[in-house]
C-alpha positions as CSV (number, residue, x, y, z in Angstrom):
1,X,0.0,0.0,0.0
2,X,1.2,3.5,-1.2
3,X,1.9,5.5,2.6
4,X,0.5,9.1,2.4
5,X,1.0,11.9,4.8
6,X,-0.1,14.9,5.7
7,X,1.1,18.4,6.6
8,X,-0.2,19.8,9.8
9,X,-2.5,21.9,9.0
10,X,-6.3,21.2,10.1
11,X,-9.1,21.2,8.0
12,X,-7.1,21.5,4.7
13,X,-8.3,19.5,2.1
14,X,-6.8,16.6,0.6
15,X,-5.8,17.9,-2.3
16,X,-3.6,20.3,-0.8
17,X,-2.2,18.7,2.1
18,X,-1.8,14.9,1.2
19,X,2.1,13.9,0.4
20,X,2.2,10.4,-0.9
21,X,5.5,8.7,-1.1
22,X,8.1,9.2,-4.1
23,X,7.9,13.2,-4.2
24,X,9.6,16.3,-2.9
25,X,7.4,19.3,-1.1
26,X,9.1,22.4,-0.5
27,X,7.6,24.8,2.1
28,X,9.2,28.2,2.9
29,X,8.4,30.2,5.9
30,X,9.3,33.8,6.9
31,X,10.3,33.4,10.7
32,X,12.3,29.9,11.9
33,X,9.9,30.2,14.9
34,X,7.2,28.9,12.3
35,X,8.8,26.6,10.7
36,X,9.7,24.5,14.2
37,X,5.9,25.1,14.9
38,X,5.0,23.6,11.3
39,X,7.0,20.8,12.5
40,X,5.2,19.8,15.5
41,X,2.0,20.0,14.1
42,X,3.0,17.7,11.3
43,X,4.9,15.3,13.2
44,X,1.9,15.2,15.5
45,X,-0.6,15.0,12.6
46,X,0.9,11.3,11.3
47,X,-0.7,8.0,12.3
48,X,1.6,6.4,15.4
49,X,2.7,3.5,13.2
50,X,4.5,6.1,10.9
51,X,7.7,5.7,9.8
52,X,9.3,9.0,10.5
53,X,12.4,10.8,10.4
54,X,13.6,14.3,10.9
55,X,16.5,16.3,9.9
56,X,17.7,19.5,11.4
57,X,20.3,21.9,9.9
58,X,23.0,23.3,12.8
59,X,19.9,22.5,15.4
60,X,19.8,19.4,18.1
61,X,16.5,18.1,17.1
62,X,16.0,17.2,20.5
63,X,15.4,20.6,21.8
64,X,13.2,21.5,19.0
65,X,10.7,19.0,18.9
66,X,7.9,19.0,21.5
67,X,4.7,16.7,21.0
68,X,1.8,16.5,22.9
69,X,0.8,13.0,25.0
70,X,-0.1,10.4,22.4
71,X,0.5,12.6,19.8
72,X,2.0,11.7,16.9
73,X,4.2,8.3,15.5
74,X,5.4,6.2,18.4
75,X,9.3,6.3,16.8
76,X,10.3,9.1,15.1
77,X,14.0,9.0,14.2
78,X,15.9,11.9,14.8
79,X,19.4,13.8,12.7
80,X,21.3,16.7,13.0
81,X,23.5,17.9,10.4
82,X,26.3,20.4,10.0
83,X,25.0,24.2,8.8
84,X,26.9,23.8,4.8
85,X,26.2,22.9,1.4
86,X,28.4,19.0,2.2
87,X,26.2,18.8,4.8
88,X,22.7,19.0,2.1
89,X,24.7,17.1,-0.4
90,X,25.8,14.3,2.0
91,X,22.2,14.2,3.5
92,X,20.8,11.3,1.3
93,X,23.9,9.3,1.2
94,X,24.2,9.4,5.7
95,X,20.6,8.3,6.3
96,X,21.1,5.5,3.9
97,X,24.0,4.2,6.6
98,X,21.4,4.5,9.1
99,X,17.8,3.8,7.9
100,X,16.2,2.1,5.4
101,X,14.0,4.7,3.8
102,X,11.1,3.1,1.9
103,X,7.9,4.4,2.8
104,X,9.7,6.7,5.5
105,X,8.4,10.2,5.9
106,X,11.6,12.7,5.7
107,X,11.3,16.3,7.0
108,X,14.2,18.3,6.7
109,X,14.2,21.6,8.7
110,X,16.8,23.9,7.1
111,X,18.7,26.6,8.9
112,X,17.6,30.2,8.5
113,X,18.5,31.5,5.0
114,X,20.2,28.3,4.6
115,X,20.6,28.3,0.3
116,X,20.8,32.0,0.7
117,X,24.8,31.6,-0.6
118,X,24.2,28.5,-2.9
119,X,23.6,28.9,-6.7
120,X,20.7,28.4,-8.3
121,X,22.1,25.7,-10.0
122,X,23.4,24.1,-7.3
123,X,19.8,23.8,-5.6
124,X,18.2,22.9,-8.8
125,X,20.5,20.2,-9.0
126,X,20.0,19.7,-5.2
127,X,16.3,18.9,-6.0
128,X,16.8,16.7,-8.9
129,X,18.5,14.5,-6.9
130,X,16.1,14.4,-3.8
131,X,13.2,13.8,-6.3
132,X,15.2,11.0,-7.9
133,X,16.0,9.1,-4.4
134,X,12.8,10.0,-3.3
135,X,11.6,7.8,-5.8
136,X,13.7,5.2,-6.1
137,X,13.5,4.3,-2.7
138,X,9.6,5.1,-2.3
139,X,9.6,7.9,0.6
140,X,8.4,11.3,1.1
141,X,11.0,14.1,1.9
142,X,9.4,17.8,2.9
143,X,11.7,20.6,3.0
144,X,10.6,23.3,5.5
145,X,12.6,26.4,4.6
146,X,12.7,29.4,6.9
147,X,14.5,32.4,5.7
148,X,13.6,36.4,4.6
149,X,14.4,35.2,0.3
150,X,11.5,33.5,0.0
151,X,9.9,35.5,-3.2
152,X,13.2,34.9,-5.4
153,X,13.8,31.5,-3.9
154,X,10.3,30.9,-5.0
155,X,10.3,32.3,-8.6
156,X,13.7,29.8,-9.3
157,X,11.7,26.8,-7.6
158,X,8.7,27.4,-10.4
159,X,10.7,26.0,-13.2
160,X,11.7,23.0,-10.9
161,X,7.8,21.9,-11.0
162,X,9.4,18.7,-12.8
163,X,11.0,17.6,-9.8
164,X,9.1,19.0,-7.0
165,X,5.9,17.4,-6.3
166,X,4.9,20.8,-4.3
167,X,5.3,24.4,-3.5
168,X,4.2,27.0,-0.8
169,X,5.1,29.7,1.3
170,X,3.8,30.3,4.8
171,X,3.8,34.5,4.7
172,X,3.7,35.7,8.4
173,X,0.9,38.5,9.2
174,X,0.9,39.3,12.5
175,X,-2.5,37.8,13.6
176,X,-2.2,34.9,11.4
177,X,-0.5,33.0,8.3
178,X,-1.0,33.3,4.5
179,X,-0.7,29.9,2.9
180,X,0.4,30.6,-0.7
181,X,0.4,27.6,-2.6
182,X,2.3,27.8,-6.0
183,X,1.4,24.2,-6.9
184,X,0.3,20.8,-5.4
185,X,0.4,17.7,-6.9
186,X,-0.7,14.5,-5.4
187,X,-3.1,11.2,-5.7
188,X,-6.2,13.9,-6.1
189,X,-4.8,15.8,-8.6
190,X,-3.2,19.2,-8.9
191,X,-3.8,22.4,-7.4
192,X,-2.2,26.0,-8.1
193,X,-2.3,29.9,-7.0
194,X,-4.1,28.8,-3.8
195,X,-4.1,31.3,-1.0
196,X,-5.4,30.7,2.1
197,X,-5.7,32.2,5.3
198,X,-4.4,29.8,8.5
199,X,-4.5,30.6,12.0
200,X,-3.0,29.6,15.2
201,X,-3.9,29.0,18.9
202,X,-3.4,26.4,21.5
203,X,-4.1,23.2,19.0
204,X,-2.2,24.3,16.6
205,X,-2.4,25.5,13.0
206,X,-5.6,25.6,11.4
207,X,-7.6,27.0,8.0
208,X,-9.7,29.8,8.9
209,X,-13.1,29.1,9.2
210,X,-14.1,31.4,6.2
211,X,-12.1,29.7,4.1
212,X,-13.4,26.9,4.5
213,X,-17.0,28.2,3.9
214,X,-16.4,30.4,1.1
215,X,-14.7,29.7,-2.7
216,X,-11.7,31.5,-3.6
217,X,-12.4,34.5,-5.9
218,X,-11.1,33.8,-9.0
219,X,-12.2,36.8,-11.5
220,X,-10.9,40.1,-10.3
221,X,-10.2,41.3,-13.6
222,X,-11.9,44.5,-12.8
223,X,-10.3,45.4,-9.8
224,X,-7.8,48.3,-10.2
225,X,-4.8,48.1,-7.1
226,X,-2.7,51.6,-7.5
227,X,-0.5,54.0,-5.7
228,X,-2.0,57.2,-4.8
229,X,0.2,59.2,-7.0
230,X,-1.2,58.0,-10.3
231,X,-4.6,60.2,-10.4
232,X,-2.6,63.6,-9.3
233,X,-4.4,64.4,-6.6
234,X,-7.7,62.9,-8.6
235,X,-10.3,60.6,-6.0
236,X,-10.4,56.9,-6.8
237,X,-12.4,56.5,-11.0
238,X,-15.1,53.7,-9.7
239,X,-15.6,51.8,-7.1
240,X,-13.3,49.1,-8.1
241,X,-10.1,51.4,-7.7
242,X,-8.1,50.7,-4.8
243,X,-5.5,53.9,-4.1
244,X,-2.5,52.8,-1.3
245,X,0.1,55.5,-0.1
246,X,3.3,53.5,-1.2
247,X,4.4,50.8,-3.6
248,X,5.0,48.4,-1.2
249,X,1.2,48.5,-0.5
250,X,0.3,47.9,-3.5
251,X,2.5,45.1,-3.8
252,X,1.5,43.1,-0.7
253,X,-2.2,43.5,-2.3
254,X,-1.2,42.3,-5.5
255,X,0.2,39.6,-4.0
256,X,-3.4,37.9,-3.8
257,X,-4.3,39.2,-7.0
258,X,-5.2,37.4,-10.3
259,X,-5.7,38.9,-12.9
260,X,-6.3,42.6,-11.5
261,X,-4.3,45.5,-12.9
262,X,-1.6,46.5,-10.4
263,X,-0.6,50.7,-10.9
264,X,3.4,51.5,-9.7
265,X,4.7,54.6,-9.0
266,X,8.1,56.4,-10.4
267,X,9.4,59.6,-8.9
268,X,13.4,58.7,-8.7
269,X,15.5,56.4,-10.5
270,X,16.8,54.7,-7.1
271,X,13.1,52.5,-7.3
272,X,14.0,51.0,-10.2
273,X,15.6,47.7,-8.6
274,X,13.1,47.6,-5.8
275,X,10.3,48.0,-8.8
276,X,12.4,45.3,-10.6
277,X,11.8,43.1,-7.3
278,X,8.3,44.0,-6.8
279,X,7.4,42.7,-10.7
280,X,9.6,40.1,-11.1
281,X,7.8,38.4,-8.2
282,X,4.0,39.1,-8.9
283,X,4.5,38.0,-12.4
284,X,6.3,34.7,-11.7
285,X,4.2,34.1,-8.8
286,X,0.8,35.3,-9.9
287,X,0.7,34.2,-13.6
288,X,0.0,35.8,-17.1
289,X,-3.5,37.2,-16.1
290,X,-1.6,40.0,-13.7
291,X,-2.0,43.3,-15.4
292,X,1.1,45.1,-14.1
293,X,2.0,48.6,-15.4
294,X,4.7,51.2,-14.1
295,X,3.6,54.7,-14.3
296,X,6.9,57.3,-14.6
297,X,5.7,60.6,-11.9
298,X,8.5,62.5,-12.8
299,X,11.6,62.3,-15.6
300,X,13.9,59.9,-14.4
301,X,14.2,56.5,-16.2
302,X,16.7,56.0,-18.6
303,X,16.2,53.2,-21.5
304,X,17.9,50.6,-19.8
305,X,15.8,50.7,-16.7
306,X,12.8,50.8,-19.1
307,X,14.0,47.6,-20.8
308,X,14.7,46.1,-17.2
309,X,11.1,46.7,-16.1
310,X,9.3,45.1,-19.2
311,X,11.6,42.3,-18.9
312,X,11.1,41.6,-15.4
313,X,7.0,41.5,-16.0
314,X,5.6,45.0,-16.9
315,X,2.7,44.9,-19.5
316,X,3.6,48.6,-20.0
317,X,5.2,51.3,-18.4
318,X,3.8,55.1,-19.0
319,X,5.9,58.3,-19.5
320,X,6.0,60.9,-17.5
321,X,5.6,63.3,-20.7
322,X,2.1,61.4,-21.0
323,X,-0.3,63.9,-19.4
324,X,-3.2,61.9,-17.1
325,X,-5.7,61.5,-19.4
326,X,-3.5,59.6,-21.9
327,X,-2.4,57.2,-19.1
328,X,-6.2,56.5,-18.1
329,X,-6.6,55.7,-21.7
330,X,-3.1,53.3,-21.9
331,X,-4.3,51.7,-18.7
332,X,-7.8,50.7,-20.4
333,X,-5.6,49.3,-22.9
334,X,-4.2,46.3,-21.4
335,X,-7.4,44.9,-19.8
336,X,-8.2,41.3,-20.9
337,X,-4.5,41.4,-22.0
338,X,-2.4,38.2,-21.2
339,X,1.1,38.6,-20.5
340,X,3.7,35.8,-23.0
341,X,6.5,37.6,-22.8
342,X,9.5,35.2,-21.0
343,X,10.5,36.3,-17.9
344,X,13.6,34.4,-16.5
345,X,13.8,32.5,-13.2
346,X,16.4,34.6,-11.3
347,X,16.7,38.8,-11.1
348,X,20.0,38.5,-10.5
349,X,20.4,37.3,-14.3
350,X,18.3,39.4,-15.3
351,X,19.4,42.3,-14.0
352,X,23.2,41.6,-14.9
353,X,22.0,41.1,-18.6
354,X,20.2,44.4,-18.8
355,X,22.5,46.2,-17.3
356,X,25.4,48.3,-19.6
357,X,29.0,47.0,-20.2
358,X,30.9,47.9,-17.2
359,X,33.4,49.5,-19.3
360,X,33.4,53.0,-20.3
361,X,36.2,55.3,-22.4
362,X,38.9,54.0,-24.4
363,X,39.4,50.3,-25.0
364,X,41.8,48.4,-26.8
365,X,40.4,46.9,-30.6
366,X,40.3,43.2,-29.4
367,X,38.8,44.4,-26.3
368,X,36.3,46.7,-27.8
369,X,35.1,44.0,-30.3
370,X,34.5,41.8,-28.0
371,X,32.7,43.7,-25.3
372,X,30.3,45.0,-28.6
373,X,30.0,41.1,-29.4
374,X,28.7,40.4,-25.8
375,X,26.1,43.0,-26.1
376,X,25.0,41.6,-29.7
377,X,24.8,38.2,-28.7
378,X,22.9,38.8,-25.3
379,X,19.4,37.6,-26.3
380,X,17.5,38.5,-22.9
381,X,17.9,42.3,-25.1
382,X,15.8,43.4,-27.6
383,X,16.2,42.4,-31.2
384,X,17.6,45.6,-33.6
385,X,17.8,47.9,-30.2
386,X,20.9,46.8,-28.9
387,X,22.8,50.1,-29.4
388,X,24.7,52.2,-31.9
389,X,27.9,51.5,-33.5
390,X,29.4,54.9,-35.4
391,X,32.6,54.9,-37.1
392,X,34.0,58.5,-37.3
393,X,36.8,60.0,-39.4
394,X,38.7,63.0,-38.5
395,X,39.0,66.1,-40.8
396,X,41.8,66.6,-42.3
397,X,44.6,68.1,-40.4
398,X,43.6,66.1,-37.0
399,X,45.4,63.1,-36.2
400,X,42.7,60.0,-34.8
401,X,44.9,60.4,-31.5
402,X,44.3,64.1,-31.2
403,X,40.6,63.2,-31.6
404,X,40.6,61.3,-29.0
405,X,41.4,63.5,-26.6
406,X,38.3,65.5,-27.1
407,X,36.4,62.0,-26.7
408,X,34.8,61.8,-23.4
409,X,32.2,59.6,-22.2
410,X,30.0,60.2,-19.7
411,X,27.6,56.8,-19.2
412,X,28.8,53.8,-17.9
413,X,29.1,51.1,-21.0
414,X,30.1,53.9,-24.0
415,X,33.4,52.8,-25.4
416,X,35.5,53.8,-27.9
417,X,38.8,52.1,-29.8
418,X,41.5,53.8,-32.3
419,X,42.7,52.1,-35.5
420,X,43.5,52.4,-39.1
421,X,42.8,56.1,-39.2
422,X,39.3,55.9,-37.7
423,X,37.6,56.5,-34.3
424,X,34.8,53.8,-33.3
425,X,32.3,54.3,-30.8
426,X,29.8,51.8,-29.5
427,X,26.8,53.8,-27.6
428,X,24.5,50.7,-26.0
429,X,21.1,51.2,-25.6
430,X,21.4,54.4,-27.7
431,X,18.4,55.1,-30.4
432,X,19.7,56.0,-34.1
433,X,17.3,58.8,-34.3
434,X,19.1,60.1,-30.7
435,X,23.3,60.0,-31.9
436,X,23.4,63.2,-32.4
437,X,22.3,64.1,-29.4
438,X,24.5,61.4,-27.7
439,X,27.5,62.5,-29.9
440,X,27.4,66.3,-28.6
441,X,27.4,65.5,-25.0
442,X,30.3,63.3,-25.3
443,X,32.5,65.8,-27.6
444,X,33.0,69.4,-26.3
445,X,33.5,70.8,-29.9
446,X,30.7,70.1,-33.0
447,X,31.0,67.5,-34.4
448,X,30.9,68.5,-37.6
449,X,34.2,70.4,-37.1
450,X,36.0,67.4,-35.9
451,X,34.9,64.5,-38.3
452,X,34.7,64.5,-42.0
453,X,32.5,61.8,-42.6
454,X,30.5,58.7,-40.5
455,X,29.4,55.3,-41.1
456,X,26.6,54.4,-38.5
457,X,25.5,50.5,-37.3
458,X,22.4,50.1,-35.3
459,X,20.8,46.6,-36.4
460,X,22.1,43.5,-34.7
461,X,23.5,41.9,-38.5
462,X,25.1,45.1,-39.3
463,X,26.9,45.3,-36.3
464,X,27.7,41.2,-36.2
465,X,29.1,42.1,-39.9
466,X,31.2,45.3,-39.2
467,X,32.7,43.0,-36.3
468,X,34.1,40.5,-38.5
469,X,35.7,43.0,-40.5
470,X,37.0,44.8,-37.6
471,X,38.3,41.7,-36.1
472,X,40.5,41.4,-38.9
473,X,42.5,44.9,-38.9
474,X,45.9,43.2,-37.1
475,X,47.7,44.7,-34.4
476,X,49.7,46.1,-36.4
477,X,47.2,48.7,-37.8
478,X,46.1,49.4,-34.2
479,X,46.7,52.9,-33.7
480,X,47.9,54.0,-29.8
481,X,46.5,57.1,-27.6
482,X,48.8,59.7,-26.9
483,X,50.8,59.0,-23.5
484,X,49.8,61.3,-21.2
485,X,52.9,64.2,-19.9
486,X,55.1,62.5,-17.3
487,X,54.7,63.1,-13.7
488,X,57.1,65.7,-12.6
489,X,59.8,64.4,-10.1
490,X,59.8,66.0,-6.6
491,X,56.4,68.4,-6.7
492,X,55.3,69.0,-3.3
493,X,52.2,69.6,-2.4
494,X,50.5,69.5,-5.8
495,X,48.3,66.4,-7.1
496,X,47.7,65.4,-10.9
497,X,44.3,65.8,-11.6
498,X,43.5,64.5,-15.2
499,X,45.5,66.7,-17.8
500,X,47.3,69.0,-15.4
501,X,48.9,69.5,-11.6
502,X,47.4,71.4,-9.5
503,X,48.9,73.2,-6.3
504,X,48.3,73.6,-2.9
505,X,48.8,75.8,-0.4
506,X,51.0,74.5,2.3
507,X,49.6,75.6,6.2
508,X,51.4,77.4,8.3
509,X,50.5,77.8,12.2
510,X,51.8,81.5,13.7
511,X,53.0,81.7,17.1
512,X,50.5,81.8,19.9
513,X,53.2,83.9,21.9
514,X,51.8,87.6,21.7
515,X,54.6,89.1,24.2
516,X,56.9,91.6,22.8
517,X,60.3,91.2,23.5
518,X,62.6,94.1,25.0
519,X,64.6,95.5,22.7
């Protein structure tokens, strides 16, 4: 007979509760406290002829499990581990020296933040392997995960639905629990984007009555979540508008949204990684029917953080130029709207891929041509919108060199490289239609002056084809920048200072002695 357990939670239905053997179920918590109390109730929750074992991370297991009289399995096997990544790899391999897991029940309680240093691959990996044990030798194993990085641990563990038989995360609220269930699969089927509302007292955990009365709303496609700021100072449109004060309230609304439209605010470009965050999340976690848009308060967002925000989730995100009426009528634009863009697993990627070259000013050919390549062949950036490559000559008279010195580049990621009588400039993220502009700002003469003539690149297979020619210009053709004057020997008190030395002044402290003396 196939052994099924149960999590400990009362009056939750089978099919989000049962755990029959040959899966992995992942549960994250926000405090450790909870997750210990999650324990318990589970351990207490399984029949007493239940073959049990727990594992604790850095913890005596001893001194954190506490059972009520005839509570529970009569045996429960206890192990403690060391707090490191040998000590989840080697996990599998020690109880096998000890136990004989088939139809066992395997709770591992994790140290706080415990795969907060350990890649994503690593735990992806991790998982594969428990699902594959798990099922070879016919046992359950739950992973209760306390730590503060739940939301990105979450979005990476959504693409592992292969190997995890179930997903959920146990959001503190003061007076009680969320239960956010990604997914759950077991012998009644599958269930996903369940939230539920648990509480707590003397017996334990338990579903709120109301949720057990009432069904979960599912169409909320007319309910409108936004920040204050949007309307101008303008009361809420209908009664389905909901206005909060910050972004963050909006957020932990959205959060049991699905398919309402969810309004950010933009005054500053420091929000744009906590926006990123805030996006990234709802849309992995709350699916395609989420209607998220960003709505820009004041100038301040660059392309690049535009690009990050679609990428990360955003249906749309509105202009500040865009006067109010035009962003009521770009917000009735995207209802009944499913999102299919791809939005990747982890931020972190995501945010290194979208983010300029971390280069900036002269570079040497090989090392321009391939920092330009990196940028064309990054495919998490748009198509054709990569950036602008501009070849400039010099007019005659002016040496490349001497050009150069007038070239100087103010973002991060705008190179530039020397060679066979030319001066190349990549400009990422830069619109054709906006070079000139760009151009100016980085030369303090016109450039019309300077440069005789310019070839200009801006689609991904003219810029893929300029690079094989430029690839083949040998060193020998590579043309050097000036050297810069040589530091003067034995200047005092003088720094250098870019292009020249500056003095200063060295103190001088007068005598506090005001007494004459006789002549």
């Amino acid at each position: 007979m196939n052994p099924i357990f149960s999590i400990g939670i009362q009056s939750l239905w089978d099919e989000v509760s049962h755990m029959p053997a040959g899966g992995v179920w992942w549960v994250n918590t926000d405090r450790h406290e909870d997750a210990v109390s999650l324990l318990n109730q589970t351990l207490s929750a399984q029949a007493d002829s239940a073959k049990v074992a727990v594992v604790s991370m850095g913890e005596n297991p001893n001194e954190l499990i506490a059972l009520k009289e005839n509570a529970g399995p009569k045996q429960i096997s206890l192990f403690a581990m060391h707090n490191s990544q040998n000590g989840l790899d080697f996990m599998r391999r020690d109880l096998l020296c000890t136990l004989e897991p088939k139809d066992y029940f395997v709770i591992l309680l994790c140290s706080h933040n415990a795969w907060e240093n350990i890649s994503g691959e690593k735990l992806i990996d991790w998982i594969n392997k428990s699902q594959r044990w798990a099922k070879y030798y016919h046992c359950t194993l739950l992973v209760l995960n306390p730590g503060n990085n739940a939301d990105a641990l979450t979005s990476l563990l959504l693409g592992g639905y292969g190997s995890l038989s179930g997903l959920a995360n146990l959001r503190y609220q003061g007076d009680s629990q969320l239960l956010d269930i990604s997914y759950w699969a077991n012998e009644k089927g599958v269930s996903a984007r369940q939230q539920l509302l648990i509480k707590q007292n003397d017996n334990g955990w338990h579903l709120a009555q109301d949720e057990v009365a009432s069904v979960q709303p599912r169409s909320d496609e007319k309910q409108v979540l936004s920040n204050i700021d949007i309307l101008e100072g303008a009361p809420a449109l209908s009664e389905h508008w909901t206005l909060f004060d910050t972004n963050d309230a909006v957020f932990n609304a959205a959060r049991t949204a699905q398919a309402a439209t969810v309004i950010f605010s933009l005054r500053q470009n420091s929000q744009v990684e906590q926006l990123a965050h805030y996006i990234h999340t709802l849309r992995r976690q709350r699916g395609s029917a989420l209607k998220i848009i960003t709505r820009e308060t004041t100038p301040s967002l660059r392309a690049t953080d535009e690009r990050l925000l679609l990428s990360c989730g955003a249906n749309l995100v509105i202009s500040a130029s865009a006067p109010l009426s035009r962003s009521l009528t770009l917000i009735e634009s995207v209802q009944t709207q499913q999102f299919n863009r791809h939005v990747p697993e982890d931020l972190t990627t995501l945010l290194a891929n979208t983010e300029p070259l971390k280069l900036k000013g002269y570079q040497k050919w090989d090392v321009f041509c391939d920092s330009v390549q990196k940028v064309i062949n990054n495919t998490l950036l748009p198509a054709d919108s990569k950036g602008v490559m501009v070849a400039l000559r010099p007019a005659p008279g002016l040496r490349v060199e001497q050009v150069l010195t007038l070239c100087r580049p103010h973002r991060m990621g705008d190179i530039v490289t020397i060679a066979d009588r030319r001066l190349v400039m990549f400009l990422p993220f830069c619109r054709v239609n906006d070079l000139d502009t760009a151009l100016n700002h980085i030369f303090p003469l016109p450039t019309g002056d300077i440069f005789s003539n310019r070839m200009i690149w801006f689609e991904d297979k003219q810029i893929a084809s300029e690079l094989l020619m430029m690839r083949e210009v040998t060193p020998e053709r590579w043309t050097q920048p000036l050297d810069l004057a040589p530091k003067p020997k034995n200047v005092i008190n003088a720094t250098y200072e870019g292009n020249s030395w500056r003095r200063y002044p060295e103190p001088h402290h007068l005598s506090a002695d005001t007494e004459e003396k006789s002549s």
